[in-house]
PLY file of the C-alpha trace (Angstrom):
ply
format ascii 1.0
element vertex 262
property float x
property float y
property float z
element edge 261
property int vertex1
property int vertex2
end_header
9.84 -32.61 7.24
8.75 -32.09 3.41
10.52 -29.42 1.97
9.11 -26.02 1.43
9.67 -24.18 -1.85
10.50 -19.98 -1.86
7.76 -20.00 -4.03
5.56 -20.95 -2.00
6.50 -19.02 0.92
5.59 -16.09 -2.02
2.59 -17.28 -2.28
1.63 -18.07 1.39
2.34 -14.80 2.09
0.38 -13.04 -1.24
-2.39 -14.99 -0.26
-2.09 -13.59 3.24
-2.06 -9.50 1.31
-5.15 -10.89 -0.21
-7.15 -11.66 2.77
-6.00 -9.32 5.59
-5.08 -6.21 3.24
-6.88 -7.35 0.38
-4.42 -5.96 -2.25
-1.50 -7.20 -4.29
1.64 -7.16 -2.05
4.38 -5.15 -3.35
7.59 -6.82 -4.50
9.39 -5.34 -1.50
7.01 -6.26 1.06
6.77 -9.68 -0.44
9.92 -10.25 -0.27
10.49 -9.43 3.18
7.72 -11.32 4.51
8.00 -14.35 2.50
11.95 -14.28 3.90
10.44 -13.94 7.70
7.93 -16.90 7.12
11.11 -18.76 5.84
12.54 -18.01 8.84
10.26 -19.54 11.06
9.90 -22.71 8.86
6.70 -21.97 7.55
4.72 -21.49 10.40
2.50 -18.49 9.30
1.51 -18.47 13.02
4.85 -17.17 14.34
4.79 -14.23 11.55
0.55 -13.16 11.55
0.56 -10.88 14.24
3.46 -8.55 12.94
2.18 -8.76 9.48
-1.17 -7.39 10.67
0.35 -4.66 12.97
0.87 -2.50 10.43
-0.28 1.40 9.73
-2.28 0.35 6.90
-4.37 -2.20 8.64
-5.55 0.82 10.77
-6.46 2.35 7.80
-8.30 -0.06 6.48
-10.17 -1.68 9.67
-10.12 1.19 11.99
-12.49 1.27 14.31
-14.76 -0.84 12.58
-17.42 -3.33 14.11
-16.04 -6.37 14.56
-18.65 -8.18 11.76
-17.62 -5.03 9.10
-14.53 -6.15 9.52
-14.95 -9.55 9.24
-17.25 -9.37 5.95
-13.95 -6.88 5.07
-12.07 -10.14 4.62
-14.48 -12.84 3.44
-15.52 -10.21 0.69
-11.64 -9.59 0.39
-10.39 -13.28 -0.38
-13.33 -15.05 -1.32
-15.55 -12.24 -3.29
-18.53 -12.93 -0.91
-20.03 -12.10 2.27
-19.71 -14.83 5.32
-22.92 -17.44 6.09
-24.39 -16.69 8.98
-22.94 -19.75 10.84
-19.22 -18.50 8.95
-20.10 -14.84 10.63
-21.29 -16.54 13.89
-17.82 -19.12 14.10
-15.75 -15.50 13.25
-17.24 -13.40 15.99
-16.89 -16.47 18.77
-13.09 -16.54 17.84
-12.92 -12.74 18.08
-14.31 -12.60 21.71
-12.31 -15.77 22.75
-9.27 -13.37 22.09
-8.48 -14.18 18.35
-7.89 -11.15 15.99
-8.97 -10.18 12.43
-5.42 -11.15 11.54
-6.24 -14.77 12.98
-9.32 -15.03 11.28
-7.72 -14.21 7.75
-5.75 -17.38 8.07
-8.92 -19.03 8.82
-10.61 -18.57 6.04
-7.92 -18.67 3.37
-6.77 -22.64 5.29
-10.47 -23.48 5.40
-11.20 -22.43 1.80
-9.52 -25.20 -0.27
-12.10 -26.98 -2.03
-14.90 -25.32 -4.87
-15.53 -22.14 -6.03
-13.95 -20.87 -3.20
-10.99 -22.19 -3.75
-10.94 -21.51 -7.34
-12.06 -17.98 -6.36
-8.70 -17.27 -4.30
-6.28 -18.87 -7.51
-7.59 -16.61 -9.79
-7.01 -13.80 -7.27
-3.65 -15.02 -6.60
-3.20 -14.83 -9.70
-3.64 -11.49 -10.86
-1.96 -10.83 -7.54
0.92 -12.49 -8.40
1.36 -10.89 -12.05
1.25 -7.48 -10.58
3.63 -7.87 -7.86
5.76 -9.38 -10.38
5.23 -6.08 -12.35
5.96 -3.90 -10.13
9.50 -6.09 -9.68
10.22 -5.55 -12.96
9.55 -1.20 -12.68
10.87 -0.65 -9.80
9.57 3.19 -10.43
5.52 1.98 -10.47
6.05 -0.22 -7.21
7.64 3.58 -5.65
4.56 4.64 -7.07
2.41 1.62 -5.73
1.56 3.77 -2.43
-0.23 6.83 -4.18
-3.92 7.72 -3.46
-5.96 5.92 -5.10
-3.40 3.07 -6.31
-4.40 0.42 -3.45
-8.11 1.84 -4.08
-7.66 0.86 -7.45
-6.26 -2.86 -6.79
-8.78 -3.55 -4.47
-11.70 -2.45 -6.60
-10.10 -4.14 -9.54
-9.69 -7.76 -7.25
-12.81 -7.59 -6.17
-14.33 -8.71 -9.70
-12.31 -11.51 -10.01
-14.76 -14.48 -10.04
-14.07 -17.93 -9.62
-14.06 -17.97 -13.99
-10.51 -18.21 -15.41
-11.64 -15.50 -17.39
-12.39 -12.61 -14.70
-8.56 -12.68 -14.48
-7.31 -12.29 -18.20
-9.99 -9.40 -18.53
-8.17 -7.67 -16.04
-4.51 -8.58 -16.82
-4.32 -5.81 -19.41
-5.11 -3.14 -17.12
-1.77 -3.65 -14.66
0.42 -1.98 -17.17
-2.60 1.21 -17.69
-2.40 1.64 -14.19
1.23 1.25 -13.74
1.63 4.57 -16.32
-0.95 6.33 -14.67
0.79 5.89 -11.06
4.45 7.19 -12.63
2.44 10.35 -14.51
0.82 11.07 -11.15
4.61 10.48 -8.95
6.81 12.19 -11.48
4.02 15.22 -10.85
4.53 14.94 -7.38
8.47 15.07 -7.56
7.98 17.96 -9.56
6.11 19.81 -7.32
8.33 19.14 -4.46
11.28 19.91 -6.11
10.00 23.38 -6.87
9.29 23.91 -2.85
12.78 22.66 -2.31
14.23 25.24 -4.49
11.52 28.58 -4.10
12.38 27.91 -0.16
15.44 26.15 0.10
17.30 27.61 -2.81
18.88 23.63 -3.50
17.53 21.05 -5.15
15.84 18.10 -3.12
18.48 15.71 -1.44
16.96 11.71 -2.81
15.85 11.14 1.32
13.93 14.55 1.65
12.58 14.45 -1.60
11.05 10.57 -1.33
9.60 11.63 2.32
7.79 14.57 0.84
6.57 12.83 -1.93
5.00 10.28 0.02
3.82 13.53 2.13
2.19 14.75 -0.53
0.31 11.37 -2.02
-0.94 11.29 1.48
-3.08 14.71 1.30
-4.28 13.90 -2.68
-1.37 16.25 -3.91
-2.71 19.31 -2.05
0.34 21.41 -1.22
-1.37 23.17 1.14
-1.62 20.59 3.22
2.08 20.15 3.75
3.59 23.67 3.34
3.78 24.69 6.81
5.51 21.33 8.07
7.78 21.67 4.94
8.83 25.00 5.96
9.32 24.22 9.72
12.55 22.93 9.46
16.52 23.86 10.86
17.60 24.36 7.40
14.23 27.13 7.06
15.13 28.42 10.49
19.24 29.14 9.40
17.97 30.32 5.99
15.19 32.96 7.38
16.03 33.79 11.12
16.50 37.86 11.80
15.33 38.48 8.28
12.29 40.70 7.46
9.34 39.61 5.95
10.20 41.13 2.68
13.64 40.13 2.70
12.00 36.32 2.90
9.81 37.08 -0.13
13.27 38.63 -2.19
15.27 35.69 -1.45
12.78 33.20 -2.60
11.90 35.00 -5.94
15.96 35.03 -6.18
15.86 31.28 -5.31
13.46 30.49 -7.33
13.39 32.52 -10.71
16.97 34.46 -10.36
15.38 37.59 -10.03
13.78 40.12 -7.67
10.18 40.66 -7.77
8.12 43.47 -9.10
0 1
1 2
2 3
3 4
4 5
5 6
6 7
7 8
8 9
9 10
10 11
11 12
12 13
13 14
14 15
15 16
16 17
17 18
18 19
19 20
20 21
21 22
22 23
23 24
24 25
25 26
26 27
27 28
28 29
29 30
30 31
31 32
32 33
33 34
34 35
35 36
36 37
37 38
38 39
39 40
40 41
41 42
42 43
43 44
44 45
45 46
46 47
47 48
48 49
49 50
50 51
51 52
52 53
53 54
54 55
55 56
56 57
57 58
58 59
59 60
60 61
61 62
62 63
63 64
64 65
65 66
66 67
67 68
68 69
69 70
70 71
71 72
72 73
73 74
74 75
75 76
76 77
77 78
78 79
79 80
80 81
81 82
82 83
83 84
84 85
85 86
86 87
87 88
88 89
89 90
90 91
91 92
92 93
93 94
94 95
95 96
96 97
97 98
98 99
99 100
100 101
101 102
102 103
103 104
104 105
105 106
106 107
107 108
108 109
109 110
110 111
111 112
112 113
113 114
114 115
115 116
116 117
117 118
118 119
119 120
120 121
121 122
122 123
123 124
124 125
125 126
126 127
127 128
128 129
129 130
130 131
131 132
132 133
133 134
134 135
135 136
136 137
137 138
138 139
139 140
140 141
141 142
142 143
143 144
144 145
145 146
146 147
147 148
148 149
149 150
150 151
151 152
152 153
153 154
154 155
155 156
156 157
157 158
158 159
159 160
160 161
161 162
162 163
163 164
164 165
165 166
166 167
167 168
168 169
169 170
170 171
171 172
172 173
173 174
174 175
175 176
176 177
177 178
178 179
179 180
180 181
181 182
182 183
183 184
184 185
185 186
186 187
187 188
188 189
189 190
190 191
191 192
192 193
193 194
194 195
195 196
196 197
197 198
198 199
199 200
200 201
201 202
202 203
203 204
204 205
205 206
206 207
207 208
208 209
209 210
210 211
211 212
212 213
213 214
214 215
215 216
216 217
217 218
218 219
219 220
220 221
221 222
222 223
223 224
224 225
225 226
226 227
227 228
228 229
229 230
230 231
231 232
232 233
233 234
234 235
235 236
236 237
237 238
238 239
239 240
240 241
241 242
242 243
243 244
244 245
245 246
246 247
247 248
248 249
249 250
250 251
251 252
252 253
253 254
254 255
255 256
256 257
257 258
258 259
259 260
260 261
């Protein structure tokens, strides 16, 4: 049996974010997948499956005809749409039982030769460089999962051509983006740390404060969206329970600013 480098269990599995999720994987992810696939010698068949069943890939496919989905991935991997006899072959193996998951691996085994091919390198690529960034800041790749971040990788990917030179146009813009994302999170951690002590009276503990956070990017940064469930808690109930309405308001303008209000 030839032997199988770590790299390129990486860069099965990149190729695999590519096509099914069509983003950059993040370090973390990678990492763990590309350990899995190891696991199983290889065989990306033993591993699809649970790589696909994931929250995001409800996101993104949802309930989404069957051919959106699967122009989702050709567009995804190989920056155009299927042929009509590539659509066709997709949506036989989808009624036979396959999944979107299986046909991913389809295309990115079938598409070894021409601009296809060369198409997916430069996309694994880029891929590759910003996973690797995100390694190397391990605050952006926290950051990774903000609105608009994946958005912004996908969007970005999907102008990679099969031209060398789609990619170094683009390379630039990892490190821009990786700035903007740790503006937008240290915002974020701001904000919740001000709930934390305005109702809590403590500072965040690291587990609540990187579940609220993630809260938050959820609902684009709108507080409002997350106040209520913040506030339903045991701690909340301890704090506030047989206290008047007033008293509530007092304690939090003590909490919060060390002073009653006016």
């Amino acid at each position: 049996m030839p032997v199988v480098s770590s790299q390129s269990f990486d860069d099965r599995m990149q190729s695999l974010y590519l096509a099914y999720y069509g983003r950059p994987a993040d370090a973390t992810g990678l990492d763990y997948w590309a350990t899995v696939l190891e696991d199983h010698a290889g065989r990306i068949e033993d591993v699809i499956e649970h790589f696909a069943d994931q929250a995001e890939a409800t996101r993104l496919y949802g309930q989404t005809p069957l051919e959106n989905r699967v122009q989702t991935v050709y567009s995804q991997l190989l920056g155009r749409g299927p042929t009509g006899l590539e659509l066709e072959q997709a949506l036989q193996a989808l009624s036979s039982g396959q999944t979107i998951a299986d046909i991913s691996l389809s295309v990115l085994e079938s598409a070894t030769v021409g601009s296809d091919a060369s198409v997916i390198a430069n996309k694994l690529s880029l891929a590759n460089h910003f996973t690797e960034y995100l390694r190397a800041n391990p605050d952006i790749e926290k950051a990774y999962g903000l609105p608009g971040a994946v958005d912004y990788l996908r969007a970005r990917l999907a102008e990679v051509t099969e031209d060398p030179a789609s990619v170094s146009s683009l390379l630039g813009e990892v490190e821009v983006l990786g700035d903007e994302l740790v503006t937008q999170m240290n915002t974020f951690i701001t904000q919740i740390q001000k709930m934390y002590l305005a109702f809590y009276g403590r500072p965040a503990d690291t587990q609540g404060l990187d579940y609220w956070v993630s809260q938050l990017a959820q609902v684009d940064g709108d507080i409002g969206d997350i106040i209520e469930n913040f506030s339903s808690s045991y701690e909340a109930d301890e704090l506030y329970e047989g206290i008047t309405l007033e008293q509530q308001v007092i304690q939090i303008y003590a909490q919060l600013l060390g002073r009653e209000p006016s």
